[in-house]
KOLMAR-607815 format. One line per field, with one value per residue (C-alpha): residue number from 1; residue in one letter; chain; x, z, y. Coordinates in Angstrom, 3 decimals. Example, Ala and Ser with C-alpha at 12.3 -4.5 7.8 and 13.67 -1.06 7.14 Angstrom:
REM residues 2
pos: c(1 / 2) .
code: c(A / S) .
unit: c(A / A) .
u: c(12.300 / 13.670) .
w: c(7.800 / 7.140) .
v: c(-4.500 / -1.060) .
***
This chain:
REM residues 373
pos: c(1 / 2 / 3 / 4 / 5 / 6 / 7 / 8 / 9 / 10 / 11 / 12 / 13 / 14 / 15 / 16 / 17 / 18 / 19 / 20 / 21 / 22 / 23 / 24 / 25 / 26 / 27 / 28 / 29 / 30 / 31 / 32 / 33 / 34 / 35 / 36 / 37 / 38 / 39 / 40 / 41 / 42 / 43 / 44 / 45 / 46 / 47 / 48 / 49 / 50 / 51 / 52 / 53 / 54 / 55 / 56 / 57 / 58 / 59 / 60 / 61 / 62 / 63 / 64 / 65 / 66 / 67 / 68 / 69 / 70 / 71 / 72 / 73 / 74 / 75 / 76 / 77 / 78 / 79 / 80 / 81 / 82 / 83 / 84 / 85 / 86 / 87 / 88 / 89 / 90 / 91 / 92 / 93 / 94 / 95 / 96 / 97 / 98 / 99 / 100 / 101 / 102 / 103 / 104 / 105 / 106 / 107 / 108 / 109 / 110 / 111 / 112 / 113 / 114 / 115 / 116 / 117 / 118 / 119 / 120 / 121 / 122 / 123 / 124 / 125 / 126 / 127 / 128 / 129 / 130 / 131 / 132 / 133 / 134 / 135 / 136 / 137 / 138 / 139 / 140 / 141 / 142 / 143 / 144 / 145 / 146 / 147 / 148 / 149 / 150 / 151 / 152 / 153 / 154 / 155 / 156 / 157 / 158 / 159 / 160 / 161 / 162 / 163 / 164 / 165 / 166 / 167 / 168 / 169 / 170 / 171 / 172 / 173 / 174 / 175 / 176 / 177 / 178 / 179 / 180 / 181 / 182 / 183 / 184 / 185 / 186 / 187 / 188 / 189 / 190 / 191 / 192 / 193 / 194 / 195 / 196 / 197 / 198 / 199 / 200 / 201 / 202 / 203 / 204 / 205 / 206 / 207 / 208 / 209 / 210 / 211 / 212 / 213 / 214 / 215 / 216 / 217 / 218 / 219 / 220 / 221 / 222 / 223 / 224 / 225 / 226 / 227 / 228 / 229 / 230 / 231 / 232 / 233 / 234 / 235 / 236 / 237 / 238 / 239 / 240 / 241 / 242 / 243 / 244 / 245 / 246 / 247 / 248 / 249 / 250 / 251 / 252 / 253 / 254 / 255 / 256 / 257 / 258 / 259 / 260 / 261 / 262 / 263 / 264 / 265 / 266 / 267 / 268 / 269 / 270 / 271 / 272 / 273 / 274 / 275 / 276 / 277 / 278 / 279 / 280 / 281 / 282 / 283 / 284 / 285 / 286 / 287 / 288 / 289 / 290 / 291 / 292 / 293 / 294 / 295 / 296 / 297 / 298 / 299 / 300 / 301 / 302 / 303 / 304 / 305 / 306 / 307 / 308 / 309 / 310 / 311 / 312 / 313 / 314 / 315 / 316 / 317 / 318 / 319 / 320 / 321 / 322 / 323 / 324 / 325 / 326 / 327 / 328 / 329 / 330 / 331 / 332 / 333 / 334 / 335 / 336 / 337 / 338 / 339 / 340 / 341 / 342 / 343 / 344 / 345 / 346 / 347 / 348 / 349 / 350 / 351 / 352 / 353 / 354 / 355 / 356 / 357 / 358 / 359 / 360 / 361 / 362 / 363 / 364 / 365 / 366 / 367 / 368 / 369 / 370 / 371 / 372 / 373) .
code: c(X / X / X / X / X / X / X / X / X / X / X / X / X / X / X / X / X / X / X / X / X / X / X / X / X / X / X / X / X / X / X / X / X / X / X / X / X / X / X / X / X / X / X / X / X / X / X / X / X / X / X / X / X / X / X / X / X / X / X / X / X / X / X / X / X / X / X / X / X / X / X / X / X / X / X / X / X / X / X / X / X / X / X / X / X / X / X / X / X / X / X / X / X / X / X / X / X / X / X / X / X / X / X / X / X / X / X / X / X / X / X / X / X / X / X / X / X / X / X / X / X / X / X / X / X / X / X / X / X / X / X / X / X / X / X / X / X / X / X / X / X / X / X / X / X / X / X / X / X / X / X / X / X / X / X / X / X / X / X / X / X / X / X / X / X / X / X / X / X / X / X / X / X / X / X / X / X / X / X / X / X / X / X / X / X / X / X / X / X / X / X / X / X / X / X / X / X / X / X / X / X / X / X / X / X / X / X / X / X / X / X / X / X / X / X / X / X / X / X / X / X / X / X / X / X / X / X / X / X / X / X / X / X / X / X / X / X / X / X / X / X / X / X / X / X / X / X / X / X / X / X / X / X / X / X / X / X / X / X / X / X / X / X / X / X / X / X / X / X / X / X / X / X / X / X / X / X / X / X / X / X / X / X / X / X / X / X / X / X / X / X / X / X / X / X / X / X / X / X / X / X / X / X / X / X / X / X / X / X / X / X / X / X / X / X / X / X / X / X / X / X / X / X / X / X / X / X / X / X / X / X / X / X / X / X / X / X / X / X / X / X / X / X / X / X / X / X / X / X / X / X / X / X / X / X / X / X / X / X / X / X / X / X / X / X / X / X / X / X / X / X / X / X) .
unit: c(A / A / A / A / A / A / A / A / A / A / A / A / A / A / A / A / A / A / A / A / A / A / A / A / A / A / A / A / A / A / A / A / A / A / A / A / A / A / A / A / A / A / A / A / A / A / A / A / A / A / A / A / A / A / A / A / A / A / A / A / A / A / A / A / A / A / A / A / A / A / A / A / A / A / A / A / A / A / A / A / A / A / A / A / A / A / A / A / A / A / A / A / A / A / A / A / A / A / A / A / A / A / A / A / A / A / A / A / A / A / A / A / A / A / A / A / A / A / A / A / A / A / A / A / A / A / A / A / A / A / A / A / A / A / A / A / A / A / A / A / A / A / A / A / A / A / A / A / A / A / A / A / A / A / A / A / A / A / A / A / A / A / A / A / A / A / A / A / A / A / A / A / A / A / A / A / A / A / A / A / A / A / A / A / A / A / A / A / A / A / A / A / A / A / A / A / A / A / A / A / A / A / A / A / A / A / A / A / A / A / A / A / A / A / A / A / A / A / A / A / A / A / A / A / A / A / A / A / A / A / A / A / A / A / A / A / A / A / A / A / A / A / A / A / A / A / A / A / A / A / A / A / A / A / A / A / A / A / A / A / A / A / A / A / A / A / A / A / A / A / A / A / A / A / A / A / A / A / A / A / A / A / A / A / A / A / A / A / A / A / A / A / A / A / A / A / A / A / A / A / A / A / A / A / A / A / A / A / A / A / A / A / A / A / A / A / A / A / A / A / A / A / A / A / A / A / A / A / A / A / A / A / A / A / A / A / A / A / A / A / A / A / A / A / A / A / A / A / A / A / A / A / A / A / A / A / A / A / A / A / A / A / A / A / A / A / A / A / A / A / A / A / A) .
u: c(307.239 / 311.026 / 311.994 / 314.350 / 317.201 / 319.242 / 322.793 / 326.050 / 327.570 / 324.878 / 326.014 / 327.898 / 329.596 / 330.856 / 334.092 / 336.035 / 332.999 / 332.478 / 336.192 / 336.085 / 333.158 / 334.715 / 338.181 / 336.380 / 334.274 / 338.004 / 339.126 / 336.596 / 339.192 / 339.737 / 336.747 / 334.404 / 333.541 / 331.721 / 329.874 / 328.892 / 326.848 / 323.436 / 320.731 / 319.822 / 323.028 / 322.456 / 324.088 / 321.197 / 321.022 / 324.901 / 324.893 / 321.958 / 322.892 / 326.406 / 325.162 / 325.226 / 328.540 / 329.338 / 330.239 / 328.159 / 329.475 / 329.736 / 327.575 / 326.636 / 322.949 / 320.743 / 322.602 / 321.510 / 324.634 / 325.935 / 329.266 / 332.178 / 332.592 / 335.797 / 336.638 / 335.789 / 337.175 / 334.480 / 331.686 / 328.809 / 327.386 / 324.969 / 327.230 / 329.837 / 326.809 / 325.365 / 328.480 / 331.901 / 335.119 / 334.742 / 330.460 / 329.301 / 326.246 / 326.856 / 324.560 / 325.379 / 324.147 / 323.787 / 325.277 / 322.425 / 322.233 / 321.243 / 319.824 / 320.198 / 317.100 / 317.822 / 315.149 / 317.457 / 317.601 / 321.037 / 319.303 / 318.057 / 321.367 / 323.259 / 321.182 / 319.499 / 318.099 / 314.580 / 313.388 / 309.862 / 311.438 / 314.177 / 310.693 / 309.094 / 311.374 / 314.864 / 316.717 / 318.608 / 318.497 / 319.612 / 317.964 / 320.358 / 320.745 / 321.295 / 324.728 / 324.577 / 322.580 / 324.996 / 327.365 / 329.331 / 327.440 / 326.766 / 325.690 / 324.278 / 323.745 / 321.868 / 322.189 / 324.972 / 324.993 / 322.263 / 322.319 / 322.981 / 326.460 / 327.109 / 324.767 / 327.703 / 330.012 / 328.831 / 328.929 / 332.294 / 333.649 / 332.585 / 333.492 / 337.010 / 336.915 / 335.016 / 333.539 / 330.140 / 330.384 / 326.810 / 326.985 / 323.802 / 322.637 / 324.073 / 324.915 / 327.559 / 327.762 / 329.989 / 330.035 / 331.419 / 330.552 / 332.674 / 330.584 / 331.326 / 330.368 / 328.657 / 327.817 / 325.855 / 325.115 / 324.117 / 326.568 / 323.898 / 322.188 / 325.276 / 328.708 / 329.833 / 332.354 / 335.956 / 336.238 / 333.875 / 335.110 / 338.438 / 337.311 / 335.290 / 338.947 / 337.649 / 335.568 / 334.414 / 332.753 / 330.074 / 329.973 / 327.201 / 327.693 / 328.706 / 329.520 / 326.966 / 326.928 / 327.057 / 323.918 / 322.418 / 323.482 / 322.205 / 318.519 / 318.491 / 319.349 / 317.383 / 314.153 / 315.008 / 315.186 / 312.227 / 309.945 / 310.996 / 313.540 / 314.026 / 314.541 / 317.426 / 319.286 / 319.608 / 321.128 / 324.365 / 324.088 / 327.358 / 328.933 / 328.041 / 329.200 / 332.355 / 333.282 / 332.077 / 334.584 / 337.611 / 336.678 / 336.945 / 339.964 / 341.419 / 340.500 / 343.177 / 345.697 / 345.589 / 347.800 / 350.888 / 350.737 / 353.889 / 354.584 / 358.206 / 359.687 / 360.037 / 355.961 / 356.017 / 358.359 / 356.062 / 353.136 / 354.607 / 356.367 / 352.569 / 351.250 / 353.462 / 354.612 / 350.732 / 350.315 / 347.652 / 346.199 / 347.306 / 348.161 / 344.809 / 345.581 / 348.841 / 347.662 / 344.524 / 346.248 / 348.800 / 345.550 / 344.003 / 346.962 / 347.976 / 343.836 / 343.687 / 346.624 / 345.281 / 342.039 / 344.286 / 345.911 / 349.224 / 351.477 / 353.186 / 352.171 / 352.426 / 352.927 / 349.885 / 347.669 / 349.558 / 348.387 / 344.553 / 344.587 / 345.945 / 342.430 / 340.733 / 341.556 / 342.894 / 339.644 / 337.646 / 340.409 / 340.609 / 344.900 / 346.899 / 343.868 / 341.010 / 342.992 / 343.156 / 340.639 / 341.567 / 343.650 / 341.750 / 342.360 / 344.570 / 346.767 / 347.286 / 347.919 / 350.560 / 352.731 / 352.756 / 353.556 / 356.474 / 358.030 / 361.328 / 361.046 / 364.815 / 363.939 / 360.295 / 359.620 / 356.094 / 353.733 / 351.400 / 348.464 / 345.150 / 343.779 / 340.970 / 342.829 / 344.294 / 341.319 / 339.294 / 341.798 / 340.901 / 338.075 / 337.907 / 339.936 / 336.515 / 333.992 / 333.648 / 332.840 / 334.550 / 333.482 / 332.016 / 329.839 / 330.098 / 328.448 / 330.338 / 329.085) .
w: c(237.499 / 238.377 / 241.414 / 241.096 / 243.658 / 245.936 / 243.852 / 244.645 / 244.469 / 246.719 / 249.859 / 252.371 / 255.705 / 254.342 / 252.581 / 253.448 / 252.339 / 248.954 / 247.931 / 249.062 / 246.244 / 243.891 / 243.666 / 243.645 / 239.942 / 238.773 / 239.595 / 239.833 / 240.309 / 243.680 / 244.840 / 246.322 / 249.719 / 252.767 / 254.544 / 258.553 / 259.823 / 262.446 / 260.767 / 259.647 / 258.561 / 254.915 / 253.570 / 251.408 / 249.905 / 248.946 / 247.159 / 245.038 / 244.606 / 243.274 / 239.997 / 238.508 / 238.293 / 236.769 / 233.551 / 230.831 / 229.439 / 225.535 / 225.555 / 222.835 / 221.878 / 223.582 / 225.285 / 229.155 / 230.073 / 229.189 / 227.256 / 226.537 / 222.877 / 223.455 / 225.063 / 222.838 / 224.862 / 227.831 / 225.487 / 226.378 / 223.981 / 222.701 / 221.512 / 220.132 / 218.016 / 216.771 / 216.586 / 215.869 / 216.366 / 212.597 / 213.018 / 215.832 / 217.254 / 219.757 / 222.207 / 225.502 / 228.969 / 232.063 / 234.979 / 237.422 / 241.134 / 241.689 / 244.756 / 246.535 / 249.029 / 252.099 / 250.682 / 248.240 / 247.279 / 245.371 / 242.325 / 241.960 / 242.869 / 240.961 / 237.889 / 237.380 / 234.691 / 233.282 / 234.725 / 233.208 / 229.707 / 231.101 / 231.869 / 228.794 / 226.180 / 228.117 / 227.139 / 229.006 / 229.550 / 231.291 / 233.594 / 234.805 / 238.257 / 240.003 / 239.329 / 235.396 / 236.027 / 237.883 / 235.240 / 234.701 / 237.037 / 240.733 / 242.879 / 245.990 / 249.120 / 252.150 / 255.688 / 254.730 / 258.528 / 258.110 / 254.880 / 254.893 / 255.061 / 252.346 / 249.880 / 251.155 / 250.750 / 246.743 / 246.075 / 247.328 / 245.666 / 242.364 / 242.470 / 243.472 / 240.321 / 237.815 / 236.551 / 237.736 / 237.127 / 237.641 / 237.956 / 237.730 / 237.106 / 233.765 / 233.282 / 233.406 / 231.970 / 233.254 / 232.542 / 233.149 / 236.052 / 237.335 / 239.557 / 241.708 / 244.973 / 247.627 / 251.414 / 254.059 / 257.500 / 260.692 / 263.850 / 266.068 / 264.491 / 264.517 / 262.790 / 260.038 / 260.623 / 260.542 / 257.286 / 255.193 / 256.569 / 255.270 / 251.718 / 251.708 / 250.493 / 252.159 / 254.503 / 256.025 / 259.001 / 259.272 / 262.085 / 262.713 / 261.558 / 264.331 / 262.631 / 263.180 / 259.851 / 258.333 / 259.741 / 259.083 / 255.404 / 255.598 / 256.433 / 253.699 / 251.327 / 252.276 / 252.354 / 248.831 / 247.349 / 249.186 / 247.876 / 244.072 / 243.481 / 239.872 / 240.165 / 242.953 / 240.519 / 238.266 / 240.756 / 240.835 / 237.332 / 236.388 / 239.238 / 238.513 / 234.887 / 235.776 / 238.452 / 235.977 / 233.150 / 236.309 / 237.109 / 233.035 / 233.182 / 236.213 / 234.621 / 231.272 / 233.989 / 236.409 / 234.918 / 234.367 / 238.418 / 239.896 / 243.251 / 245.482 / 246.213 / 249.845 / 249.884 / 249.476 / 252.133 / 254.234 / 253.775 / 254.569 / 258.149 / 258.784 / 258.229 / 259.787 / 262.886 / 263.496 / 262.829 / 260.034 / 258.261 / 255.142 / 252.134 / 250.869 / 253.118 / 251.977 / 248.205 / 249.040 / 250.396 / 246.977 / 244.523 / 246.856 / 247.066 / 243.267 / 242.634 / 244.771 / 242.714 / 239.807 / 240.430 / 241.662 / 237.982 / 239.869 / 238.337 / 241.313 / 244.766 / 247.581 / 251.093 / 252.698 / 249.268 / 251.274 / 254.738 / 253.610 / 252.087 / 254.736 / 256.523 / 253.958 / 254.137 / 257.607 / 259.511 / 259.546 / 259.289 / 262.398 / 263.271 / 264.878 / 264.090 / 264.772 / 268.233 / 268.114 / 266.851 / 263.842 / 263.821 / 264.809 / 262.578 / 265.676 / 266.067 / 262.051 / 262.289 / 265.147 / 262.959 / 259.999 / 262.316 / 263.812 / 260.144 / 260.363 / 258.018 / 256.952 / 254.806 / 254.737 / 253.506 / 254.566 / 253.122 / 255.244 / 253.184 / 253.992 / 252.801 / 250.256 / 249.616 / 246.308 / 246.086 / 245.902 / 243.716 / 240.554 / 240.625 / 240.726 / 237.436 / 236.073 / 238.360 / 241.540 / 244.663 / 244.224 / 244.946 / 248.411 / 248.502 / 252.110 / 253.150 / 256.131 / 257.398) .
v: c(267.179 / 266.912 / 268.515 / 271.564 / 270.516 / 272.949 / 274.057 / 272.990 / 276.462 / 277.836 / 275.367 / 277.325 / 276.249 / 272.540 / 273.424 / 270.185 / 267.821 / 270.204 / 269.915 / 266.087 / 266.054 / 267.861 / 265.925 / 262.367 / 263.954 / 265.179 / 261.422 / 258.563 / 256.490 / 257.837 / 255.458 / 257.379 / 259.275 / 258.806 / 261.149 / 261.322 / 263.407 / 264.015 / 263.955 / 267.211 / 268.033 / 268.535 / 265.206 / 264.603 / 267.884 / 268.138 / 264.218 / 265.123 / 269.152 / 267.384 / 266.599 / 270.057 / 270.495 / 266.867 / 267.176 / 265.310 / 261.837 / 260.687 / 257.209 / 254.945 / 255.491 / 253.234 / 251.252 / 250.500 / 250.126 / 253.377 / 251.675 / 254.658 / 254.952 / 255.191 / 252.027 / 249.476 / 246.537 / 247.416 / 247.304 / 245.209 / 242.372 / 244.282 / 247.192 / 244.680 / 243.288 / 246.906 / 248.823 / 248.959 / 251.043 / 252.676 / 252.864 / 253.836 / 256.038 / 258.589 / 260.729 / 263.132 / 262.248 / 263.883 / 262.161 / 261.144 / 259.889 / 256.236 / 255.540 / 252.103 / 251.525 / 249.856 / 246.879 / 246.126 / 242.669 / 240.729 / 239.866 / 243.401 / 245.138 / 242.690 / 241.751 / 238.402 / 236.070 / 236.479 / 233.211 / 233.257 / 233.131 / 230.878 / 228.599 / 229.641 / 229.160 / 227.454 / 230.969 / 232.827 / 236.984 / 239.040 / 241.591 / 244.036 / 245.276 / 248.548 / 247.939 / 248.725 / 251.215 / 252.891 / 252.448 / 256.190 / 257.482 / 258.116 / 255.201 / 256.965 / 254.688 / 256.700 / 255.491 / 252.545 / 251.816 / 250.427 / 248.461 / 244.246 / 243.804 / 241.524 / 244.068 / 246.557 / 244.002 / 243.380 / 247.237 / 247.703 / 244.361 / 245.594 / 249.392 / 247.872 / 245.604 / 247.951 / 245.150 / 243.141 / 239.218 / 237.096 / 233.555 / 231.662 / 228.555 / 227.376 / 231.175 / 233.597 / 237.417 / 240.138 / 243.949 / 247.228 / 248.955 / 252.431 / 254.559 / 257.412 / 255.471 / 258.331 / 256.713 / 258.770 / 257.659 / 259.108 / 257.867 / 257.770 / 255.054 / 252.617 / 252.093 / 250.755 / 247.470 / 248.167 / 246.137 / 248.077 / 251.646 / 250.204 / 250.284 / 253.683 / 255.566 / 259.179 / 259.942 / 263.721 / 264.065 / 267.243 / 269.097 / 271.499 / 275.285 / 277.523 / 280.622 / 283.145 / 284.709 / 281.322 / 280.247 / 283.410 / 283.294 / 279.333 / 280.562 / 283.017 / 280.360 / 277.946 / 280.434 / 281.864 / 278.536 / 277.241 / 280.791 / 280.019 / 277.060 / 278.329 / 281.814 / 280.699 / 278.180 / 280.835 / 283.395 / 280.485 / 279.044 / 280.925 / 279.996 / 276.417 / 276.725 / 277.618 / 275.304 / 272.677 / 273.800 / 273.650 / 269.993 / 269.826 / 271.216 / 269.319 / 266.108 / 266.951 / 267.897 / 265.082 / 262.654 / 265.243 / 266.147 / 264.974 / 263.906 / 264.392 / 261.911 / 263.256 / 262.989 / 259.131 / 259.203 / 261.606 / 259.243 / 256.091 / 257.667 / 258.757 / 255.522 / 253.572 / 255.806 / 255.573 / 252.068 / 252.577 / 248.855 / 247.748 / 250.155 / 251.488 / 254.468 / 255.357 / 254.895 / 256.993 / 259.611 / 260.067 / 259.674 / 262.326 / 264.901 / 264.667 / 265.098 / 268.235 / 269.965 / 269.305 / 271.171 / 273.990 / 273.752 / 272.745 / 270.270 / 269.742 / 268.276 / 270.483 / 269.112 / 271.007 / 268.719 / 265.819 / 267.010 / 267.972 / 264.749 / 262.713 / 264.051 / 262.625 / 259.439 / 258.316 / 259.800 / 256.635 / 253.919 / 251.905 / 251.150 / 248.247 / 245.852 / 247.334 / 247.546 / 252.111 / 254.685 / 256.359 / 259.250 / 262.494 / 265.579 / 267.557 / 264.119 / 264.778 / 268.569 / 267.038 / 265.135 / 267.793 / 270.504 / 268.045 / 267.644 / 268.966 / 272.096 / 272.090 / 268.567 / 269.115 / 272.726 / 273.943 / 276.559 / 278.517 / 279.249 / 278.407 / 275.465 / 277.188 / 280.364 / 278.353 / 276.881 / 280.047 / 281.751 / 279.282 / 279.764 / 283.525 / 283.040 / 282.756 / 284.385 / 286.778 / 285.386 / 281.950 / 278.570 / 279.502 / 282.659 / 284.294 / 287.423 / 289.149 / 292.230) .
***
């Protein structure tokens, strides 16, 4: 019996960690997100309520590597053997989470070589890992704190590369391997190293709801879904349907978003001024900004898409070395407010308001449902 999860469009109270969600589907190339927060928080039941509103993938049939059909050059050898560009067999998939337990070995994250047939019969084959799997879809890892570092390591290596190269004995194979990479962990129970944080590209931190209503409406939720789980689903399966068909839409609209020149140079002062490592940060924060106006169905960046993401992506990166914390969200809210407005022109709306208007393009009560009496 499959269990009937909690639905995306049912979670109130965690705006910033839903639309962090949201923009890493509309653009897997983002990298992925991490996710703090004390346990009980509901990090667990946002990463696996996130699948409903992930729109399905095209996939050659049978293929365990779930190859695009459209990209023939990332095939694996088995498609290039059974198909071709002209003949080629076609199903729809659902986008699933894949788990990584914190027993996870190399070999089975990896992939490794059938060594009883290698024995056997001196051939090689290979078994795939976790890491094909996870091919297209989303490779889940909860409590990364506490995770091996170099299994951390190896994840983050490949869903840098896209690709997943073995090297055995007397044996090589590569193959594709783009996932939407989703990290929880609980700060209580330790930290991650500097290094990795550095290659997590956003990060939210949840804080516990203090609205009153909020947490009112929360226990109403939660005791409706827990009294009939199907019945509930239903109540938001509009709602679901029609953010999915935005992130559709967001995807076809991504690449025309442009960004002002007067952004770069916004992001670079920020970085610099504040003596952020490296570049990932500054890239981060353009992939995130031009993301976020796309879902809007904005083809133009808007400075307060550069400020939200700026959030984002400098709240877990360590500065000067590892020497200064990162850079809290008020320190951020600091520099944007200090923007001279005569070169810098600001806009005043709230940070959902856009948000919220999409999406009631399509249905009434918007992405976040909020009862206030």
């Amino acid at each position: 019996m499959v269990k009937i999860h909690y639905p995306f469009t049912a979670i109130v109270g965690q705006e910033e960690l839903l639309l962090g969600i949201i923009l890493n589907i509309i653009n897997p190339k983002m990298g992925g997100l991490l996710i703090k927060g004390v346990k009980g928080s509901g990090k667990s039941t946002v990463v696996y309520s996130m699948t409903d509103i992930v729109p399905e993938i095209d996939v050659l049939k049978d293929c365990k590597f779930n190859c695009d059909p459209e990209k023939t050059e990332y095939w694996c050898e088995d498609c290039r053997g059974k198909y071709s560009e002209e003949k080629k067999e076609i199903i729809s998939k659902e986008v699933v989470n894949v788990p990584v337990p914190l027993s996870i070995t190399e070999d089975r994250l990896l992939g490794n070589v059938d060594v009883e047939l290698l024995l056997k019969e001196g051939k090689h084959r290979f078994i795939p890992g976790i890491l094909a799997k996870a091919h297209r879809q989303i490779l889940y890892i909860d409590e990364v704190n506490l995770l091996p570092d170099h299994i951390v390591d190896d994840i983050l290596d490949v869903s840098a590369m896209g690709w997943n190269r073995i090297e055995r004995e007397g044996f090589s194979i590569s193959h594709p391997s783009e996932f939407l990479l989703i990290g929880t962990m609980n700060p209580e129970e330790g930290e991650l190293r500097p290094q990795i944080l550095d290659r997590f590209p956003l990060s939210v931190m949840l804080d516990s709801v203090t609205d009153e209503i909020l947490r009112k409406e929360i226990i109403n939720r939660n005791l409706a879904y827990e009294k009939d789980p199907a019945k509930f689903r239903e109540q938001f399966q509009q709602e679901t349907e029609n953010l999915k068909n935005f992130i559709k839409i967001g995807r076809t609209i991504l690449e025309e978003v442009e960004v002002n020149a007067e952004f770069y140079d916004i992001v670079v002062k920020l970085c610099a001024e504040n003596k952020v490592d490296g570049h990932r940060a500054d890239i981060g924060i353009i992939k995130t900004a031009r993301t976020h106006a796309a879902f809007e169905l904005k083809k133009q960046v808007e400075l307060r898409h550069i400020k939200q993401a700026a959030k984002f992506v400098l709240g877990h990166r360590t500065r000067e070395g590892g020497l200064s914390k990162p850079l809290t969200k008020a320190e951020i809210d600091e520099f944007f407010d200090n923007l001279k407005e005569k070169e810098f022109p600001k806009k005043t709306e709230k940070i959902y308001e856009e948000i919220n208007k999409c999406i009631n393009l399509f249905s009434e009560g918007g992405l976040i449902q909020q009862e206030k009496k």
